[in-house]
SEMIKE-665732 format. One record per atom (N, C-alpha, C): x negated, y negated, z; residue in one letter. Coordinates in steps of 0.02 Angstrom, whole numbers, padded with zeros to 5 digits, always signed. Layout:
% residues N
XYZA ...
% end
This chain:
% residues 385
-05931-00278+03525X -06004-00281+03530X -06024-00343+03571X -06060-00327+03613X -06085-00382+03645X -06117-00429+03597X -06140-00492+03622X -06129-00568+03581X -06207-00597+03639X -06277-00624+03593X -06333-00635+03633X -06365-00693+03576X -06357-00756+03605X -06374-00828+03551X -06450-00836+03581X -06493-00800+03558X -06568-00829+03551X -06590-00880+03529X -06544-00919+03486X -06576-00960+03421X -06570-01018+03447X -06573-01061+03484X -06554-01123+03541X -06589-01165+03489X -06650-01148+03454X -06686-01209+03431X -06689-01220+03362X -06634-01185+03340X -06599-01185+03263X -06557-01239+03264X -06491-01204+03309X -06451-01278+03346X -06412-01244+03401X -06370-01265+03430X -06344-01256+03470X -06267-01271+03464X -06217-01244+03507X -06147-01267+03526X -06151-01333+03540X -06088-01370+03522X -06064-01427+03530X -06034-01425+03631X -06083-01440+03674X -06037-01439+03742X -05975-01445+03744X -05926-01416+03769X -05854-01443+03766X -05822-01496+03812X -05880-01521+03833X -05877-01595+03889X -05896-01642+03814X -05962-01618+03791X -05972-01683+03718X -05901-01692+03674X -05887-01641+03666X -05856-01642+03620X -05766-01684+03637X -05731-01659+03706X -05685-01710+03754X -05734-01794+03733X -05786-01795+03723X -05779-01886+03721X -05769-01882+03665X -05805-01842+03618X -05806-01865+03532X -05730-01870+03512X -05686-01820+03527X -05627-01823+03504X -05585-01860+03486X -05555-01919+03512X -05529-01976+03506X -05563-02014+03463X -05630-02009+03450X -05645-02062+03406X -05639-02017+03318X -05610-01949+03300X -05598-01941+03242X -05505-01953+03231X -05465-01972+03277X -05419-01959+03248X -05358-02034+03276X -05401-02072+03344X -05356-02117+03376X -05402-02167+03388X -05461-02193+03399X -05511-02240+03406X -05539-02235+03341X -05515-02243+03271X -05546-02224+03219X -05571-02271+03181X -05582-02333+03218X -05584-02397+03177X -05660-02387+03164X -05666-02443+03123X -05745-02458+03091X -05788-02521+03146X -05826-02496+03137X -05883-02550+03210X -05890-02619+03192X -05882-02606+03102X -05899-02698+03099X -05845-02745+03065X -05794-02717+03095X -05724-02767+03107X -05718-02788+03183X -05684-02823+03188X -05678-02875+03224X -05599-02861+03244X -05556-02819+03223X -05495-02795+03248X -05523-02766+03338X -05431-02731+03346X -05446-02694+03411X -05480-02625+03394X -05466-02593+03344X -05497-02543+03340X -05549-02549+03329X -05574-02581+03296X -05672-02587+03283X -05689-02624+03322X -05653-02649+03369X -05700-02677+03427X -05707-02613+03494X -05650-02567+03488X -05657-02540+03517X -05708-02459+03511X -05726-02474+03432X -05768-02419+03410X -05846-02456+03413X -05855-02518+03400X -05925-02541+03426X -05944-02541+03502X -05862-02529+03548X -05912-02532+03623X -05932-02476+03616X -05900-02402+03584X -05933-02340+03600X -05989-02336+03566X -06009-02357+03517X -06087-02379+03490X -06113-02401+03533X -06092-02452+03572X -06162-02491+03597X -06163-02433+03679X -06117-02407+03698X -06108-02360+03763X -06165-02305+03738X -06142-02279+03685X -06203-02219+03654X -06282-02257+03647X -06292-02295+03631X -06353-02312+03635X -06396-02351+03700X -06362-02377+03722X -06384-02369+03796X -06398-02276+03812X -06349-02238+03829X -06346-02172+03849X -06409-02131+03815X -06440-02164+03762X -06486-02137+03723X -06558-02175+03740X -06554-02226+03754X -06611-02278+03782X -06624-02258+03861X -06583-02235+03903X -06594-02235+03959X -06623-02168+03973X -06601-02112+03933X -06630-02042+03919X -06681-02044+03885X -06717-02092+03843X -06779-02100+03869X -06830-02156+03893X -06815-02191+03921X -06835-02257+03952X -06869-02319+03915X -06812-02313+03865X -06810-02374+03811X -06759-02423+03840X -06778-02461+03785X -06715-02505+03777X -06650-02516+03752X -06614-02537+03739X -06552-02520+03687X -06573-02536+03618X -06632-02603+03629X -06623-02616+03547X -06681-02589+03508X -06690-02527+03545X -06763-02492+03519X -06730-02422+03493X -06664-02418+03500X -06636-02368+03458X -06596-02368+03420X -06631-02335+03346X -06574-02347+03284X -06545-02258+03262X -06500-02257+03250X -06450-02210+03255X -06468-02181+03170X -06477-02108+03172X -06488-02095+03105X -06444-02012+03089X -06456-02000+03023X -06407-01929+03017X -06453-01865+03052X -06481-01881+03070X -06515-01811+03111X -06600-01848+03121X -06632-01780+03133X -06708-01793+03137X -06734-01783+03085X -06742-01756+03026X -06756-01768+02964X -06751-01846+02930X -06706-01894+02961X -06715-01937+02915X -06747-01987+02980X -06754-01970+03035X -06773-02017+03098X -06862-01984+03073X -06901-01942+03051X -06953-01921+03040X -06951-01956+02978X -06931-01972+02909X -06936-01994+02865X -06952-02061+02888X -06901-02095+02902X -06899-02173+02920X -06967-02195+02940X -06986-02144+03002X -07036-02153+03024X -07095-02158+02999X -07104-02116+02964X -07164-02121+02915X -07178-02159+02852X -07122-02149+02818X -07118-02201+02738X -07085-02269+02776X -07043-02269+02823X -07019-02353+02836X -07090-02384+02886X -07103-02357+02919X -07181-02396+02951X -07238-02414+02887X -07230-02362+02856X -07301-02348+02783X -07287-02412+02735X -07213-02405+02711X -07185-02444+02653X -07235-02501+02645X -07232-02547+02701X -07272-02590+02692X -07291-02632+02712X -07341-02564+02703X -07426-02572+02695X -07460-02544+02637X -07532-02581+02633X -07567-02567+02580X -07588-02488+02578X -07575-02439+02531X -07596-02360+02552X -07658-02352+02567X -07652-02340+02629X -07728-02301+02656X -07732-02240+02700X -07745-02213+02753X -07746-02157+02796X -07686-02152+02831X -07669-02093+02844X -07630-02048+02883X -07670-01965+02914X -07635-01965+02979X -07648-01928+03018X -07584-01875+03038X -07571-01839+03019X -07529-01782+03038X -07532-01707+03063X -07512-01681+03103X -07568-01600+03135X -07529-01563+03075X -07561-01504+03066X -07567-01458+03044X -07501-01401+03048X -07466-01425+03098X -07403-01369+03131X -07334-01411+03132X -07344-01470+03096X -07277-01497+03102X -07245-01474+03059X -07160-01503+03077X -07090-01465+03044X -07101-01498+02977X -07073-01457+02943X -07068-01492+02865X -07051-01561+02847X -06961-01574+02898X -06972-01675+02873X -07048-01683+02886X -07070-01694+02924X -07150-01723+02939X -07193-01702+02865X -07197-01634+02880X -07244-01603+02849X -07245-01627+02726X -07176-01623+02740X -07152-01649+02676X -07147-01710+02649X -07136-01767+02711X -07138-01846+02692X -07234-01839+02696X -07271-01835+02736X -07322-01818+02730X -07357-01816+02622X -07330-01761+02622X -07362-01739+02530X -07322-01810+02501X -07266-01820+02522X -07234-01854+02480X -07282-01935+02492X -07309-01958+02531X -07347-02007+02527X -07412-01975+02504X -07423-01954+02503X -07496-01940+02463X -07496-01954+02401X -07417-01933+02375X -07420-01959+02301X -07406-02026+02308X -07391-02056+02352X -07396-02107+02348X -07446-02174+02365X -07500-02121+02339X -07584-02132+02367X -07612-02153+02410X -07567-02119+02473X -07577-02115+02542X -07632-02034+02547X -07691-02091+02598X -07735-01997+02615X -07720-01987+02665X -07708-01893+02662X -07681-01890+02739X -07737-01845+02772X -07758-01840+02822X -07799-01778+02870X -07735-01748+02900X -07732-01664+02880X -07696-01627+02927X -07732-01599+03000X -07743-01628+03058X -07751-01616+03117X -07769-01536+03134X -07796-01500+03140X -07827-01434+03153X -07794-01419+03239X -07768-01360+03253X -07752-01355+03314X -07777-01285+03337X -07797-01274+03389X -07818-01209+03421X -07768-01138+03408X -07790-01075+03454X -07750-01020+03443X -07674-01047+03484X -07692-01089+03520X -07607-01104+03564X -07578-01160+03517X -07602-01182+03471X -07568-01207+03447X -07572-01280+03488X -07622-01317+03513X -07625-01371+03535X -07687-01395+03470X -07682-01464+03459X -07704-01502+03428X -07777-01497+03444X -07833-01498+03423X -07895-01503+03422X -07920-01569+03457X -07931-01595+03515X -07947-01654+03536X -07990-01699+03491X -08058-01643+03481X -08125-01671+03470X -08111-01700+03392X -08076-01651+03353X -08088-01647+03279X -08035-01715+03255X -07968-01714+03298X -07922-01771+03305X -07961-01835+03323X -07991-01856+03371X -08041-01905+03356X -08085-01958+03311X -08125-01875+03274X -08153-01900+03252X -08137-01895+03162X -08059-01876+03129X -08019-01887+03093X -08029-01953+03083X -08013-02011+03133X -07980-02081+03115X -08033-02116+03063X -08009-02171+03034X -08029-02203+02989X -08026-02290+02997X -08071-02303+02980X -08047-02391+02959X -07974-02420+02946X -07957-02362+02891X -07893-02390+02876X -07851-02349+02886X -07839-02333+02944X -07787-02256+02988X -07738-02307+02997X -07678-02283+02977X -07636-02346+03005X -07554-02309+03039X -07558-02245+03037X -07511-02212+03078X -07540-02128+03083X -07518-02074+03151X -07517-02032+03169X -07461-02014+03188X -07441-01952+03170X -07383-01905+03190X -07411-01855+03200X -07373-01841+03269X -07389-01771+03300X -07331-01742+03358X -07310-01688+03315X -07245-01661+03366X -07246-01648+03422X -07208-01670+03460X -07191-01663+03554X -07234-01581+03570X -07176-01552+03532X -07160-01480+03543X -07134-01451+03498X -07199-01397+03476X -07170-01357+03393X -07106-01307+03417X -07113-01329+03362X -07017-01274+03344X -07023-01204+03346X -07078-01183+03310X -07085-01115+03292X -07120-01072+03384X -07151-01108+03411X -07204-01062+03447X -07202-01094+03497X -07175-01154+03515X -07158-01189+03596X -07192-01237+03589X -07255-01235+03592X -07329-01274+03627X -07308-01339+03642X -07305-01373+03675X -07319-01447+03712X -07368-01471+03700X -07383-01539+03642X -07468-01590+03661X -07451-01610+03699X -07517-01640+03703X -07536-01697+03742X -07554-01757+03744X -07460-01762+03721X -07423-01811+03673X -07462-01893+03698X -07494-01889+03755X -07508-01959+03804X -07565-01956+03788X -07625-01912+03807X -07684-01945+03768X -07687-01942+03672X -07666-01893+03635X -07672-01922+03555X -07628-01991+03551X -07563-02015+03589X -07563-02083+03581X -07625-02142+03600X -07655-02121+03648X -07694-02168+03684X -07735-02171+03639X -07776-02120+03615X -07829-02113+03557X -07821-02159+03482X -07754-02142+03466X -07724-02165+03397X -07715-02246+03418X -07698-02280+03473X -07688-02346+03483X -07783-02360+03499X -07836-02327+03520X -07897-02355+03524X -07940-02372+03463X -07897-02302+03402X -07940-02326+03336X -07889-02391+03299X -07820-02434+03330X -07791-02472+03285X -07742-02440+03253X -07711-02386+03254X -07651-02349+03248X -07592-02338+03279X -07544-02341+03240X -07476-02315+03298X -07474-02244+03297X -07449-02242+03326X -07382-02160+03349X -07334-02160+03353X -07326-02094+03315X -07251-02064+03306X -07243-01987+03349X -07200-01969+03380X -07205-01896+03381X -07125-01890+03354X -07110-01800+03340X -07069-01800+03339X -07042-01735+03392X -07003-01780+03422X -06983-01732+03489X -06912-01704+03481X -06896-01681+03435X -06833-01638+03408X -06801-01594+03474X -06882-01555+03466X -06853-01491+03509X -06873-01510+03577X -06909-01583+03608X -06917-01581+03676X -06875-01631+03703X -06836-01649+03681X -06784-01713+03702X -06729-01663+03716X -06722-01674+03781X -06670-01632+03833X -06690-01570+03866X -06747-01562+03853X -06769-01510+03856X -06838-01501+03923X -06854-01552+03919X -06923-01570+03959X -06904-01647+03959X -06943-01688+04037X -06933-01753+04032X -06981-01788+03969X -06927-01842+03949X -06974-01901+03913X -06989-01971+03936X -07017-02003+03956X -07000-02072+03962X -07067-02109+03915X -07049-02134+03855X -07077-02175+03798X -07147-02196+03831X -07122-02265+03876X -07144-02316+03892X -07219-02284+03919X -07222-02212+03990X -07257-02174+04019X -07312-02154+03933X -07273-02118+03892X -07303-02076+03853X -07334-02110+03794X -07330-02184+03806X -07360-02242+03744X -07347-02212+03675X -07305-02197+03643X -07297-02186+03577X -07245-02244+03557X -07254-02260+03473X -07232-02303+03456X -07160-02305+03424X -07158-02234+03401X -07095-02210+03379X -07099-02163+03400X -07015-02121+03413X -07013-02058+03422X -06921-02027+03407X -06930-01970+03357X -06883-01931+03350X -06858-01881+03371X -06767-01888+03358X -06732-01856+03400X -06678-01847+03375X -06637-01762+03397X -06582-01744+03327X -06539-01710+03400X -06483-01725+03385X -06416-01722+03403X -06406-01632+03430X -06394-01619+03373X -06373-01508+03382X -06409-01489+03415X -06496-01497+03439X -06542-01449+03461X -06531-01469+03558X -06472-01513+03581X -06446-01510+03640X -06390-01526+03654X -06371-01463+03614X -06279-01453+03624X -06225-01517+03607X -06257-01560+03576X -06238-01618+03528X -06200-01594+03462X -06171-01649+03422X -06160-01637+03344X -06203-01612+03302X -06195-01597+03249X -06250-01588+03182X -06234-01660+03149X -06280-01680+03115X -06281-01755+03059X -06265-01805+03117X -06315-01813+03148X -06316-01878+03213X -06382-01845+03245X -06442-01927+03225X -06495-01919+03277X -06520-01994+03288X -06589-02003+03302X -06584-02055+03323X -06677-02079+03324X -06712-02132+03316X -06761-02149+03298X -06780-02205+03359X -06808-02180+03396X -06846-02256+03432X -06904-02267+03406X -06914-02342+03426X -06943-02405+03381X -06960-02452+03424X -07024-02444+03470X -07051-02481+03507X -07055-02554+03490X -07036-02585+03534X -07004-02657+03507X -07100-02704+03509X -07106-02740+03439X -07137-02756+03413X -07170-02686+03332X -07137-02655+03351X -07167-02606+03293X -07116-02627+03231X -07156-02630+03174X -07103-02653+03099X -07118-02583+03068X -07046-02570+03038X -07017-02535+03017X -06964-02559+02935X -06980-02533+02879X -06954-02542+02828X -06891-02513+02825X -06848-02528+02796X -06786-02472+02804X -06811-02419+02728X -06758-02353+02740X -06768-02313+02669X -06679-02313+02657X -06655-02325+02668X -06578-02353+02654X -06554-02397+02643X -06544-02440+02578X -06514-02492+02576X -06451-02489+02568X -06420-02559+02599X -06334-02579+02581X -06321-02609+02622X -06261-02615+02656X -06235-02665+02702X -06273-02685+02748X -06339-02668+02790X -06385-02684+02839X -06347-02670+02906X -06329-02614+02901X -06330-02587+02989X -06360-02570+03012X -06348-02543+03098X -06404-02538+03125X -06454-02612+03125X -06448-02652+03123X -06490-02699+03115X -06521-02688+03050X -06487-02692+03016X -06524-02703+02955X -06597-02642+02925X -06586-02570+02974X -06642-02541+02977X -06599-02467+02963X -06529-02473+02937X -06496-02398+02919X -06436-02430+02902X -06423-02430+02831X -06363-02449+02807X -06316-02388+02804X -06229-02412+02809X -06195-02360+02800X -06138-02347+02868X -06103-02339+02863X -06031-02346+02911X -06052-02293+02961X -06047-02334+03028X -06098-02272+03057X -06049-02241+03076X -06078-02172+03111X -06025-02119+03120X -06046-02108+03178X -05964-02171+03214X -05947-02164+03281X -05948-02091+03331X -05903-02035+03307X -05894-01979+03347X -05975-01961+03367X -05998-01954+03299X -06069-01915+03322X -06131-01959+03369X -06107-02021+03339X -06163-02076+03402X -06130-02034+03474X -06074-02067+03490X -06028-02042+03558X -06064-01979+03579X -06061-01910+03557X -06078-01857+03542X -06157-01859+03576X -06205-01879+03538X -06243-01890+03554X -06258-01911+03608X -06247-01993+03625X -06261-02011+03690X -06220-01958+03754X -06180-01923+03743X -06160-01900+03797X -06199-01829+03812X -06207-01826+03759X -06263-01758+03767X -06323-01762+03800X -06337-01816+03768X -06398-01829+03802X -06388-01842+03887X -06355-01887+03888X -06335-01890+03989X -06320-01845+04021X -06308-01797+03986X -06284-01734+04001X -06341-01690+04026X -06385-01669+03964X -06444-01669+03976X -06491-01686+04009X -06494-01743+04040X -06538-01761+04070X -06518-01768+04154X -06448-01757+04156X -06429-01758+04210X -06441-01674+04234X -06450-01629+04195X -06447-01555+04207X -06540-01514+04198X -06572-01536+04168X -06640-01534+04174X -06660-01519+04247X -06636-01541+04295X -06691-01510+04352X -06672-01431+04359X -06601-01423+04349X -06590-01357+04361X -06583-01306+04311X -06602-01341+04250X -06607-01294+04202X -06653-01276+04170X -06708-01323+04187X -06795-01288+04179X -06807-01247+04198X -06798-01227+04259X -06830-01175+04307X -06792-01129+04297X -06741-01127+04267X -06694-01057+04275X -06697-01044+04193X -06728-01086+04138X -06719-01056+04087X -06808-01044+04079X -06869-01066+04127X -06920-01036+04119X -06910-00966+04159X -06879-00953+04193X -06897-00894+04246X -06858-00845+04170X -06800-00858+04138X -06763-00791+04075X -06835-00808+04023X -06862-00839+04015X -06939-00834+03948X -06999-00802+03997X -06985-00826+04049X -07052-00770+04070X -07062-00714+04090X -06976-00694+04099X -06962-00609+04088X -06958-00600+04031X -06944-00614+03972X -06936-00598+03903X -07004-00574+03891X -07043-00644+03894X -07121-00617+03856X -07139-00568+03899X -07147-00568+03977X -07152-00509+04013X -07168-00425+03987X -07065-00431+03970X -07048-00369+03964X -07063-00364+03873X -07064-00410+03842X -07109-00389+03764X -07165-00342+03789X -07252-00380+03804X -07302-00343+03844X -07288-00293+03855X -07254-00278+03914X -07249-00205+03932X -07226-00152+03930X -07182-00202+03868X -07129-00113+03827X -07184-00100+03752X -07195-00147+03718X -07217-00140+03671X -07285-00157+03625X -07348-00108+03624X -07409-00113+03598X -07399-00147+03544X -07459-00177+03546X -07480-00216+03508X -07432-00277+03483X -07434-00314+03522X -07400-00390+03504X -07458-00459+03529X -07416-00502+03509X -07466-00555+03528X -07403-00605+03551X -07425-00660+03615X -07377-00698+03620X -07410-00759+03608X -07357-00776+03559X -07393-00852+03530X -07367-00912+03559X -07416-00959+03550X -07402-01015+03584X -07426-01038+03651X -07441-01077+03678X -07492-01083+03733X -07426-01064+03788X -07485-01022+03833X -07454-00971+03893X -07399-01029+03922X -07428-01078+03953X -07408-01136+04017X -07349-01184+03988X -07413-01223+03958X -07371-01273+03915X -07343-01275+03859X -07279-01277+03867X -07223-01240+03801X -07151-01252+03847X -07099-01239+03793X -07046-01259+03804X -06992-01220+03860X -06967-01228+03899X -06965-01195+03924X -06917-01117+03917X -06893-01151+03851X -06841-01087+03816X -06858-01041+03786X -06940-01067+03757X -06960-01008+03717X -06999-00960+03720X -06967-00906+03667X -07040-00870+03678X -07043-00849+03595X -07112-00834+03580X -07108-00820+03496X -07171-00766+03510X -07157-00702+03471X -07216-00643+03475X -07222-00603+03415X -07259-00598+03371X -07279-00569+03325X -07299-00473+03346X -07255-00446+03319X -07258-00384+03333X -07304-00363+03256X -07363-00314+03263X -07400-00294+03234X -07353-00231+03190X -07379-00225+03136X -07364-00190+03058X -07294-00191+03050X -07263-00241+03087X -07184-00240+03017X -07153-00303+03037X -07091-00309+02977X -07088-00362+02960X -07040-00438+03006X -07043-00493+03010X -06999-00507+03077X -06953-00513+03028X -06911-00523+02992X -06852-00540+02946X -06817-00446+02959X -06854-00399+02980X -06819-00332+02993X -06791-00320+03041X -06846-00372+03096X -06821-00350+03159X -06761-00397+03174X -06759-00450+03158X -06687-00507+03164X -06636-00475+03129X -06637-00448+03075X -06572-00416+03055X -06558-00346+03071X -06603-00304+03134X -06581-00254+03163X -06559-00268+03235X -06588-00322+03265X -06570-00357+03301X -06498-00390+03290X -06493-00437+03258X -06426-00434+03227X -06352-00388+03226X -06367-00324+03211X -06326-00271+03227X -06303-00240+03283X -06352-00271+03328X -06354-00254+03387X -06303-00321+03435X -06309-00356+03386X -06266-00437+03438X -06303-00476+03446X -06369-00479+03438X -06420-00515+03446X -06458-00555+03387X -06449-00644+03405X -06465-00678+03361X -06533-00695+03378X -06582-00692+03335X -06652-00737+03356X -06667-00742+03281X -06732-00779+03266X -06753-00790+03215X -06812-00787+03210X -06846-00764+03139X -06900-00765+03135X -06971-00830+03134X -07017-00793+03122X -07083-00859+03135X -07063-00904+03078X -07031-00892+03025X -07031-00925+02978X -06958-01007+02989X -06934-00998+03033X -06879-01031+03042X -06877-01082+03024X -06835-01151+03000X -06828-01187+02961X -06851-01188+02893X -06878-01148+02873X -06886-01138+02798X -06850-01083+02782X -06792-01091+02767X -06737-01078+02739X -06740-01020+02668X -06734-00978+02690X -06747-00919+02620X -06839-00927+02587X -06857-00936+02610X -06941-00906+02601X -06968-00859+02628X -06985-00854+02592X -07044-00780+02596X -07109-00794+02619X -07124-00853+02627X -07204-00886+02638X -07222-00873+02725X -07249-00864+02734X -07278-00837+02805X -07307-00930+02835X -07240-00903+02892X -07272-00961+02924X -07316-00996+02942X -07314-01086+02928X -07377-01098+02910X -07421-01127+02989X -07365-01140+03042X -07385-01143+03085X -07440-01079+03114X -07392-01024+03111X -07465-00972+03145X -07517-00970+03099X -07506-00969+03045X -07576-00977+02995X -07606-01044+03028X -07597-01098+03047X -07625-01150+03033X -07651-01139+03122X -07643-01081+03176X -07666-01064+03243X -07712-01008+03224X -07737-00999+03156X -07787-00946+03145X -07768-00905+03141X -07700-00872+03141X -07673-00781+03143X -07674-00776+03047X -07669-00715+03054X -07676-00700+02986X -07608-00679+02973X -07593-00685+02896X -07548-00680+02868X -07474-00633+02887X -07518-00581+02903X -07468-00522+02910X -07453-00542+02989X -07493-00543+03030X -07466-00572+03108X -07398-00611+03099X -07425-00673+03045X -07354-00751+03028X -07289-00687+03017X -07300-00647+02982X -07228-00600+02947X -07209-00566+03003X -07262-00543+03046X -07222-00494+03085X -07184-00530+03172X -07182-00603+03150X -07182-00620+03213X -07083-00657+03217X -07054-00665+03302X -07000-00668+03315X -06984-00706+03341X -06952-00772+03350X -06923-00823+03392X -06861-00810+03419X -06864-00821+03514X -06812-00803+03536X -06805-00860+03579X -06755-00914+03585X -06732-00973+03615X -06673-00989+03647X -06695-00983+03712X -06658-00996+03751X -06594-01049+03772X -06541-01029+03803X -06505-01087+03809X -06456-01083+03873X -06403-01152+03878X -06371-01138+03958X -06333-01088+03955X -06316-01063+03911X -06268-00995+03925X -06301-00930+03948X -06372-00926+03923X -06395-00866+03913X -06411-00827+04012X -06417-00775+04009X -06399-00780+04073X -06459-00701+04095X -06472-00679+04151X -06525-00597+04144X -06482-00558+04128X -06436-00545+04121X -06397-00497+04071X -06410-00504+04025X -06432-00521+03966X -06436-00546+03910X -06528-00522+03889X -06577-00556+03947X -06632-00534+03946X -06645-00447+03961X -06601-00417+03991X -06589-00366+04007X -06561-00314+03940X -06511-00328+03913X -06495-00318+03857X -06559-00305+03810X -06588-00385+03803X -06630-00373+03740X -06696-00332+03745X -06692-00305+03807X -06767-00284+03837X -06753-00190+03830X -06684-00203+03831X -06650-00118+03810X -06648-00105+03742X -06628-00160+03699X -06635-00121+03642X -06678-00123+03575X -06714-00181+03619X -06762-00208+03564X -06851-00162+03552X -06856-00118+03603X -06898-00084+03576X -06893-00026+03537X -06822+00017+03549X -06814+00067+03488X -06807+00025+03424X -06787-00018+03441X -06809-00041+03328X -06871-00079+03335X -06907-00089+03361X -06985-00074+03355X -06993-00013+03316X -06999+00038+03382X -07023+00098+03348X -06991+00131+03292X -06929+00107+03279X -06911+00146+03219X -06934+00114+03146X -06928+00045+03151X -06964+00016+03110X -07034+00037+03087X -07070+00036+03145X -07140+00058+03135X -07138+00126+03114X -07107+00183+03126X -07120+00225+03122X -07114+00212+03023X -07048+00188+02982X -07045+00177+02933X -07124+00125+02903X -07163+00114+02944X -07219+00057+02921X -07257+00117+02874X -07289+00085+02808X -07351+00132+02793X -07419+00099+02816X -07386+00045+02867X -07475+00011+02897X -07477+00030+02975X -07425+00075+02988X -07427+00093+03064X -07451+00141+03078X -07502+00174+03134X -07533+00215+03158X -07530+00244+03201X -07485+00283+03247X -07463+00297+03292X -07524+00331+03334X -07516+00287+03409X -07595+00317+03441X -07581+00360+03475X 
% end
């Protein structure tokens, strides 16, 4: 059976160029970074080589990046280690962010932090006017994702920073899914922090990484030995830094030619969705969006049916609901772009990557509308016109 990886923004393959550097450091460069032998001297240069490789991919500095187990805890840090301390007052977060966000978020509220969730349009871009005029006296951080996970959309990550630094606020975004993906450079895009996870560009899993605009304080949420500067305790894990930084150079060295050739396979995808199959909607703003994705809510049935008939077919994608892991709850992103409930259920994420190739778009454009219709035909909310 043919073999078709939609899911790029779940995670991705380990490159087998990343993975040639990582190697040596699990089994022959295996020393620890904060000895002073040959081997841990020779495992702190590849630390400090990876973080450069990670500073220069996005036009930081070296000592503006601290190395963390993924983007979940580089989104945590960010929020409870900037918050920690300070006296609890306002927070600003949109409405469509990923759960770390969305979850450290509630989790400071109980910690009698108020938060405004940010309102965003049908594309799923942030509300300018209503973001504005959110801020408070005592606003003392905003988070707002690069580029959602579920539906593509791109802010406009440069003016809500500009805005959030005019009312006396920092910024955070978290750019998970746009780091390697689309250019970044910090310094251009004035944010104060910004997150970034290893797997979602052909990197390791459990390795990401947190920039920390130098003058910004930051609490740690890890205590113990004070690595990382004293801002992530814990024996860092050489392979996956390595891993990382090489991914990333990797990445960024391959971006000119892999934008354009992985927007031209999403804009036949959504294309050929449209014109094989009534009644869909393509979510996420037309333009600005990632360039891998495409996400479409097919009307009266369910997307968890169509991924596992899809599935049978060789074909991996995932539904609107993605990163929430065995729920049944209708995604809260398209709810939170105004679609109604049943739209969030019936909708499909398909994510692109360097392997994927028009054979593949070709493929899915063949067999993905007979389980449409057979599905539907099984709908008792379908109407055949």
């Amino acid at each position: 059976m043919r073999t078709v990886y939609f899911d790029h923004a779940a995670t991705t393959a380990v490159d087998p160029r990343v993975f040639a550097e990582m190697e040596p450091y699990f089994v022959e460069r295996y020393g620890n970074p904060s000895e002073i032998h040959r081997l841990g001297r020779e495992a702190r240069e590849a630390v400090d080589k990876a973080r450069a490789q990670v500073a220069a991919a996005l036009g930081a500095a070296d000592k503006e990046i601290v190395f963390t187990s993924g983007g979940t805890e580089a989104d945590n840090m960010a929020l409870s280690g900037f918050l920690s301390r300070l006296e609890p007052g306002h927070l600003i977060v949109s409405a469509i962010e990923h759960p770390a966000v969305m979850e450290t978020a509630r989790y400071l509220m109980r910690q009698n932090w108020e938060v405004t969730f940010a309102a965003v349009d049908s594309n799923g871009v942030v509300d300018i006017d209503a973001y504005a005029a959110a801020f408070r006296d005592d606003t003392r951080l905003v988070s707002i994702m690069f580029a959602n996970n579920v539906v593509g959309t791109i802010e406009p990550i440069r003016e809500l920073a500009r805005i959030a630094h005019e009312h006396g606020a920092a910024f955070h975004t978290d750019a998970v899914q746009a780091v390697g993906a689309v250019p970044i450079d910090v310094a251009d895009l004035g944010v104060d922090l910004l997150s970034l996870s290893g797997h979602k560009l052909y990197g390791p899993k459990g390795i990401g990484a947190l920039y920390i605009k130098r003058g910004t304080r930051v609490a740690p949420i890890l205590h113990g030995g004070g690595h990382e500067r004293r801002l992530r305790s814990g024996t860092e894990n050489v392979p996956g830094m390595v891993g990382l930084g090489a991914a990333l150079e990797l990445a960024v060295a391959e971006l000119p030619s892999q934008r354009p050739r992985l927007e031209a396979l999403r804009d036949r995808l959504a294309q050929g969705f449209r014109s094989s199959i009534e009644d869909t909607v393509y979510l996420g703003h037309p333009t600005e969006r990632l360039p891998g994705n495409v996400c479409i809510s097919v009307r009266f049935i369910e997307g968890e049916s169509m991924v596992l008939q899809l599935d049978g077919k060789g074909i991996a994608v995932a539904s609107g609901s993605a990163c929430a892991s065995g729920s049944l709850e209708p995604s809260h992103v398209i709810l939170g772009m105004g679609y109604a409930a049943e739209e969030a259920h019936g909708s499909v994420r398909l994510t692109l990557g360097h392997e994927n190739t028009d054979a593949d778009v070709d493929y899915f454009l063949e067999v993905f509308p007979p389980i449409v219709a057979r599905l539907r035909e099984m709908s008792p909310l379908y109407v055949k016109r």
